[in-house]
DOSELO-966161 format. One record per residue: x, y, z of N, C-alpha, C, O in turn. Coordinates in steps of 0.001 Angstrom, whole numbers, padded with zeros to 6 digits, always signed. Atoms other than C-alpha are relative to their C-alpha. Example, Ala and Ser with C-alpha at 12.3 -4.5 7.8 and 13.67 -1.06 7.14 Angstrom:
BEGIN
+000890-001190+000000+012300-004500+007800+000900+001200+000000+001936+001181+000665-000820-001190-000060+013670-001060+007140-000770+001090+000730-000261+002198+000899
REM end
This chain:
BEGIN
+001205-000317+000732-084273-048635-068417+000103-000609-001392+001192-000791-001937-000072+000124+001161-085136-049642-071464-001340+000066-001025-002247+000834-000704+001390+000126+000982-087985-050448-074617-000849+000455+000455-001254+001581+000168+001228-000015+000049-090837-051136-072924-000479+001173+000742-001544+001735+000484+000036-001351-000099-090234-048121-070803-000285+001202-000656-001052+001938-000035-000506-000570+001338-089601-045934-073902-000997-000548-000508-000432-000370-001587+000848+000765+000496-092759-047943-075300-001092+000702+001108-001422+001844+000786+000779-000679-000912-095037-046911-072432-000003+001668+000400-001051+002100+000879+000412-001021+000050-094254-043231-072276-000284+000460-001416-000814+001569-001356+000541-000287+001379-094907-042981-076571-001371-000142+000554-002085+000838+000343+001063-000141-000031-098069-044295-075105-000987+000827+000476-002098+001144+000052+000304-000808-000657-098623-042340-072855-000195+001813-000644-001164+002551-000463+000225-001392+001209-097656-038813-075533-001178-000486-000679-002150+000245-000869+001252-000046+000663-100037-040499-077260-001537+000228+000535-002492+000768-000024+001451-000415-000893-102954-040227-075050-000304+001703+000282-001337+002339+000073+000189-001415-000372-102101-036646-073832-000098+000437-001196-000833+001424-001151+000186-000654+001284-101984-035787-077552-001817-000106-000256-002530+000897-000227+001439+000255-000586-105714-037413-077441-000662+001085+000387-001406+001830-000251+001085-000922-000924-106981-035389-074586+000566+001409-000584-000315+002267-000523-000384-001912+000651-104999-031660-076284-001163-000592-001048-002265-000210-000654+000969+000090+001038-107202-032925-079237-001311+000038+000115-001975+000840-000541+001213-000120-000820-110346-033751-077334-000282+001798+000826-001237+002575+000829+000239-001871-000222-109955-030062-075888+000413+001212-000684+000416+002277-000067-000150-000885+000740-108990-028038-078719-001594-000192-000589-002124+000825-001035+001023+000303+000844-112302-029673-080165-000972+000649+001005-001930+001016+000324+000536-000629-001290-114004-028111-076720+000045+001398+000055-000853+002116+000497+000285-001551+000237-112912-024708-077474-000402+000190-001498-001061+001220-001642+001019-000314+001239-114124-024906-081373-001365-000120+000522-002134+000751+000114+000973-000114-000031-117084-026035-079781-001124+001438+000431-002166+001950+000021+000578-001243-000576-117617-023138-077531+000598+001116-001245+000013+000174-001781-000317-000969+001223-116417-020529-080515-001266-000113-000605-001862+000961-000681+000683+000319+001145-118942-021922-082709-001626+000839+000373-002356+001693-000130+000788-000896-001181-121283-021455-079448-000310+001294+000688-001090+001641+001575+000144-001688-001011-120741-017833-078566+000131-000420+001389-000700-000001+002194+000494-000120-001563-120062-018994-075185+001854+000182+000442+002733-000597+000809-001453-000545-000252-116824-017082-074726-000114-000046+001671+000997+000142+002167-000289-000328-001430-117437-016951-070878+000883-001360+000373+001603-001032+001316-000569+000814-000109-115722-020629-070773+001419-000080-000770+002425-000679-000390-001693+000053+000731-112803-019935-073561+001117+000228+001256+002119-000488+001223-001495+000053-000746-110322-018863-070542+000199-001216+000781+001299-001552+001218-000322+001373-000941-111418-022431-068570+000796-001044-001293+001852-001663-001157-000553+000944+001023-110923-024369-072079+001625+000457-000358+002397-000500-000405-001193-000391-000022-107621-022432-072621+001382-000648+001109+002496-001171+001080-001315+000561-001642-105960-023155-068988-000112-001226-000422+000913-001723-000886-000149+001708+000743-106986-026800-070125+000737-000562-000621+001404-001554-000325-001253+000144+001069-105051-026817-072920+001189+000596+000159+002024+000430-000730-001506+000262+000113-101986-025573-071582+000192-001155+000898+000988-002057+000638-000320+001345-000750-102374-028031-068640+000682-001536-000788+001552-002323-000416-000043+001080+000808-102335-030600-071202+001115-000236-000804+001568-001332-001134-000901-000054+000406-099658-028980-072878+001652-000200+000864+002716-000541+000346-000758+000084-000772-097487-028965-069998+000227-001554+000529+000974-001867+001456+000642+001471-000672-098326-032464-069214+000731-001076-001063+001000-002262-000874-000248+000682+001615-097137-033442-072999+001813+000462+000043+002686-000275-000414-001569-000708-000135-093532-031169-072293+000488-001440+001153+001649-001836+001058-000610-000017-001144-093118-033094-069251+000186-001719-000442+001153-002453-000233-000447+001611+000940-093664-036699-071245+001248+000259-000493+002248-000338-000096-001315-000091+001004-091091-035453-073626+001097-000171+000404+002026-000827-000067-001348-000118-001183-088743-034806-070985+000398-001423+000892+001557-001746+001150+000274+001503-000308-089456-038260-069504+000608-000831-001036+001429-001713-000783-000383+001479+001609-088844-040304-073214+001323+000448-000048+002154-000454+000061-001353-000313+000247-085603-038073-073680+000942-000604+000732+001930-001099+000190-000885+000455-000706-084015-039173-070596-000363-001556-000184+000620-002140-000642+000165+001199+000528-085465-042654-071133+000995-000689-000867+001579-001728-000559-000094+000457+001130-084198-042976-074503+001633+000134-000040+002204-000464-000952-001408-000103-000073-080377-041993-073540+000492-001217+000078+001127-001704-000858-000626+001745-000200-079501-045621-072095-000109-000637-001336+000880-001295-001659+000311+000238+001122-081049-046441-075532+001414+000378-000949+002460-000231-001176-001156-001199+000730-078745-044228-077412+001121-000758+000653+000100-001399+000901-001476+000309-000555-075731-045530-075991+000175-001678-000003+001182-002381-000081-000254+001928+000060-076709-049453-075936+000162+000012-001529+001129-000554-002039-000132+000237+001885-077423-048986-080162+000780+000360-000326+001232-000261-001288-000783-000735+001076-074922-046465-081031-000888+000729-000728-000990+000656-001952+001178-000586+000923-077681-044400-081918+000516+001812-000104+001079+002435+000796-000190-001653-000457-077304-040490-082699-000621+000696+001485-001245-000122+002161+000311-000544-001230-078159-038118-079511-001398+000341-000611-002340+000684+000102+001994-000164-000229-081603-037683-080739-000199-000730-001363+000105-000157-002409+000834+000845+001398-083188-040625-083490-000610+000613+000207-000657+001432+001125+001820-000115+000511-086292-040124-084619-000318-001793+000194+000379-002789+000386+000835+001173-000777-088907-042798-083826+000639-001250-001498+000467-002438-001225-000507+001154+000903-087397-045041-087004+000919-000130+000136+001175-001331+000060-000637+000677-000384-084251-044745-086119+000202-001038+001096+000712-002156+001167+000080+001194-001044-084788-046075-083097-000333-001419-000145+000421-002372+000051+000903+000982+000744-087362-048496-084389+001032-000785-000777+001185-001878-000232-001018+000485+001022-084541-049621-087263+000941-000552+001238+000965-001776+001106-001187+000174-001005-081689-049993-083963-000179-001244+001248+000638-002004+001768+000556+001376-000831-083846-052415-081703-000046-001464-000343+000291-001835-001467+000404+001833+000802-084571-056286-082223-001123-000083-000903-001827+000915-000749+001361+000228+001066-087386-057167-084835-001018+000061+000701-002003+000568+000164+001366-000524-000473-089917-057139-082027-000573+001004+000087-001781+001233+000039+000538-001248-000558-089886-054009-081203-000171+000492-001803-001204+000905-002331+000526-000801+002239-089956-052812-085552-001256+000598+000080-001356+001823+000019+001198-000295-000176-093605-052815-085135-000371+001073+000554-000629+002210+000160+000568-000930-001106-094527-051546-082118+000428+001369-000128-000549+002116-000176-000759-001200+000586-091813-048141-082934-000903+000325-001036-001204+001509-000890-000009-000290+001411-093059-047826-085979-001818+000342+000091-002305+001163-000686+001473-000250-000219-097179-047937-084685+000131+000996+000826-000587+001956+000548+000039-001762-000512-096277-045042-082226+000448+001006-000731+000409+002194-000410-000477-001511+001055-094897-043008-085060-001705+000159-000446-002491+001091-000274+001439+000099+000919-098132-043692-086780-001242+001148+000686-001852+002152+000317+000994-000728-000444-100258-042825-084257+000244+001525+000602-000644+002336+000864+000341-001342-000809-098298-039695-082627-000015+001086-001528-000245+002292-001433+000189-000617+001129-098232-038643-086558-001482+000633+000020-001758+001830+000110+001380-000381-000051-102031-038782-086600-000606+000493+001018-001734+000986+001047+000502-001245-001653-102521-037151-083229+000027+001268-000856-000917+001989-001181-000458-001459+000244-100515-034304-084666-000407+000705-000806-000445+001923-000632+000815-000455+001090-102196-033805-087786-001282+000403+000810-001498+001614+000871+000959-000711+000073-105529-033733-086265+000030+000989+000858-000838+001859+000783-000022-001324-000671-104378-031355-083663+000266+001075-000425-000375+002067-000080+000137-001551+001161-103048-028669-086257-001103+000164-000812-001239+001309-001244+001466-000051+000680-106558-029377-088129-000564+001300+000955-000588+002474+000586+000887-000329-000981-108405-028212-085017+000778+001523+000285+000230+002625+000263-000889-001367-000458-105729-025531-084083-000217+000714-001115-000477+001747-000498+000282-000505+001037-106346-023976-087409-001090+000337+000029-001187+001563-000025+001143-000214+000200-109853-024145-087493-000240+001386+001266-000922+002380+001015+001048-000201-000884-110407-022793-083984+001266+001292-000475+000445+001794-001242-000726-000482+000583-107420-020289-085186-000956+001227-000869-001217+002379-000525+001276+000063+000904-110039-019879-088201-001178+001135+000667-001501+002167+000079+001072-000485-000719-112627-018522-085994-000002+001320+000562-000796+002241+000367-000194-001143-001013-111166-016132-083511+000528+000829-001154+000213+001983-000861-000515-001410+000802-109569-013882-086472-001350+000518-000775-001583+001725-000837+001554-000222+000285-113269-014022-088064-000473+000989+001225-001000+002063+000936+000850-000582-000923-114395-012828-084546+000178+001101+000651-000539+001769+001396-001219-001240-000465-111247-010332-084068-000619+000849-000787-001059+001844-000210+000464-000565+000524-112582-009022-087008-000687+001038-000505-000467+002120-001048+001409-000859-000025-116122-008191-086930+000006+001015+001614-000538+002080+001906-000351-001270-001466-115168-006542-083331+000767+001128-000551+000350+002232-000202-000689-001179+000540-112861-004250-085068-000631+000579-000623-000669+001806-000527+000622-000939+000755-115244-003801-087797-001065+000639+000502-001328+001669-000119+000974-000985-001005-118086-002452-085263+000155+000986+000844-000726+001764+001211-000499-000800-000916-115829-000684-083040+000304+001248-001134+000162+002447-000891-000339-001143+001442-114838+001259-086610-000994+000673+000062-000963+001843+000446+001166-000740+000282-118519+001806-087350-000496+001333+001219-001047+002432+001165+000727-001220-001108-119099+003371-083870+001005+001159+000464+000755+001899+001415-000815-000617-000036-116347+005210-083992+001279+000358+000986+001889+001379+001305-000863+000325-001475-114138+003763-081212+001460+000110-000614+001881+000719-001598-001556-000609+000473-110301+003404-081052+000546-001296-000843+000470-002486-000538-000261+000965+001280-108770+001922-084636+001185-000230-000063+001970+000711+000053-001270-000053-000218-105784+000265-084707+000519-000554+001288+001719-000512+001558-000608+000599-001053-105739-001514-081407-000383+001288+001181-000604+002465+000893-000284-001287-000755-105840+000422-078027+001103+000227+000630+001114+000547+001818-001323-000168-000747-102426+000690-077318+001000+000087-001445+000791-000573-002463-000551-000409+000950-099666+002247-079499+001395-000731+000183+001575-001370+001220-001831+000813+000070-095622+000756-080178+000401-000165+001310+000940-001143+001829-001098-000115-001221-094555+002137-077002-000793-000435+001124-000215-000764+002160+000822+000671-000987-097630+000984-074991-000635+001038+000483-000773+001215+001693+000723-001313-000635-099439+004124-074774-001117-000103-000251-001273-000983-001097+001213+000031+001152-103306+004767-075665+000638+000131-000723+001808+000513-000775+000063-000689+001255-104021+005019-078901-000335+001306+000068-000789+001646+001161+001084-000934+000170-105343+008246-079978-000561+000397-001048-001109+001453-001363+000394+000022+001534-105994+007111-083370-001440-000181-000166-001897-001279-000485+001618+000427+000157-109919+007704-083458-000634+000484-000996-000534+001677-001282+000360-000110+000832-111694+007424-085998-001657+000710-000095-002587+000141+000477+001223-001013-000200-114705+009941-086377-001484-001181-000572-001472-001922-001554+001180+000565+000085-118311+008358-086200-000830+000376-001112-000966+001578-001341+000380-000256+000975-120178+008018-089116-001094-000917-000338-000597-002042-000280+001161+001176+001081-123428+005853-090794+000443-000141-001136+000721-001302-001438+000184-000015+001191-122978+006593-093965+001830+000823-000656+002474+001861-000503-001920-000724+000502-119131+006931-095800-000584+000753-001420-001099+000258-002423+000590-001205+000704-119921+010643-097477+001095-000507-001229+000782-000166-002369-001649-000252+000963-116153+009744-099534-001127-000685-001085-000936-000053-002124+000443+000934+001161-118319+007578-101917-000253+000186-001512-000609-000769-002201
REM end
């Protein structure tokens, strides 16, 4: 095995990084949408994708051993050492898959944040209505995994004022 091997699965992380990005942007959409009846299809999506991205990794690692052992390289470079350990052709090319699985990764913690962003907004206002009507506060399940029975008495108007 060698480079272009090791060159073709970077490309390949890079794509699946792509499509996790393309479907994190799929569940902001639906968030944004109220159309929670699809968040558990967009979810399974994104681990598929994630699993799909583990299983590259696992692919480049063993790849990249023969590597490791033709350079004298540590048991795990980073994409410059490697890049630095090859012939001058490859400099580039190493050095444009850092680039791009850099900028995958960024905009996928963007998006993961945002959509992140959203659901604690939406955790929220469910807690704060379930308060108003006087449902159970605090979660419905206690340390040990019991109900709660922390309920909070129903009220319109807070008399404490």
């Amino acid at each position: 095995m060698g480079l272009s091997e090791v060159s073709a699965i970077l490309w390949r992380e890079r794509q699946l990084l792509d499509t996790l990005a393309f479907k994190l942007k799929e569940e902001h959409l639906l968030l944004l949408a109220g159309e929670q009846q699809w968040l558990s299809k967009a979810t399974l999506e994104v681990t598929e994708v994630l699993e799909a991205i583990k299983a590259a990794e696992l692919s480049r690692a063993l790849e990249t051993q023969d590597l490791i052992m033709e350079f004298g390289l540590d048991p795990m470079p980073t994409l410059d050492e490697l890049a630095q350990a090859t012939p001058a052709a490859w400099h580039q090319t190493f050095s444009d898959h850092k680039s791009g699985l850099m900028a995958a990764l960024a905009k996928i913690a963007d998006l993961a944040e945002l959509n992140r962003s959203i659901l604690t907004r939406h955790l929220s206002a469910i807690a704060d209505t379930l308060s108003m009507l006087g449902e159970v506060t605090g979660g419905s399940y206690d340390r040990a995994g019991a109900p709660s029975t922390n309920v909070a008495p129903s009220r319109l108007v807070d008399s404490s004022a």
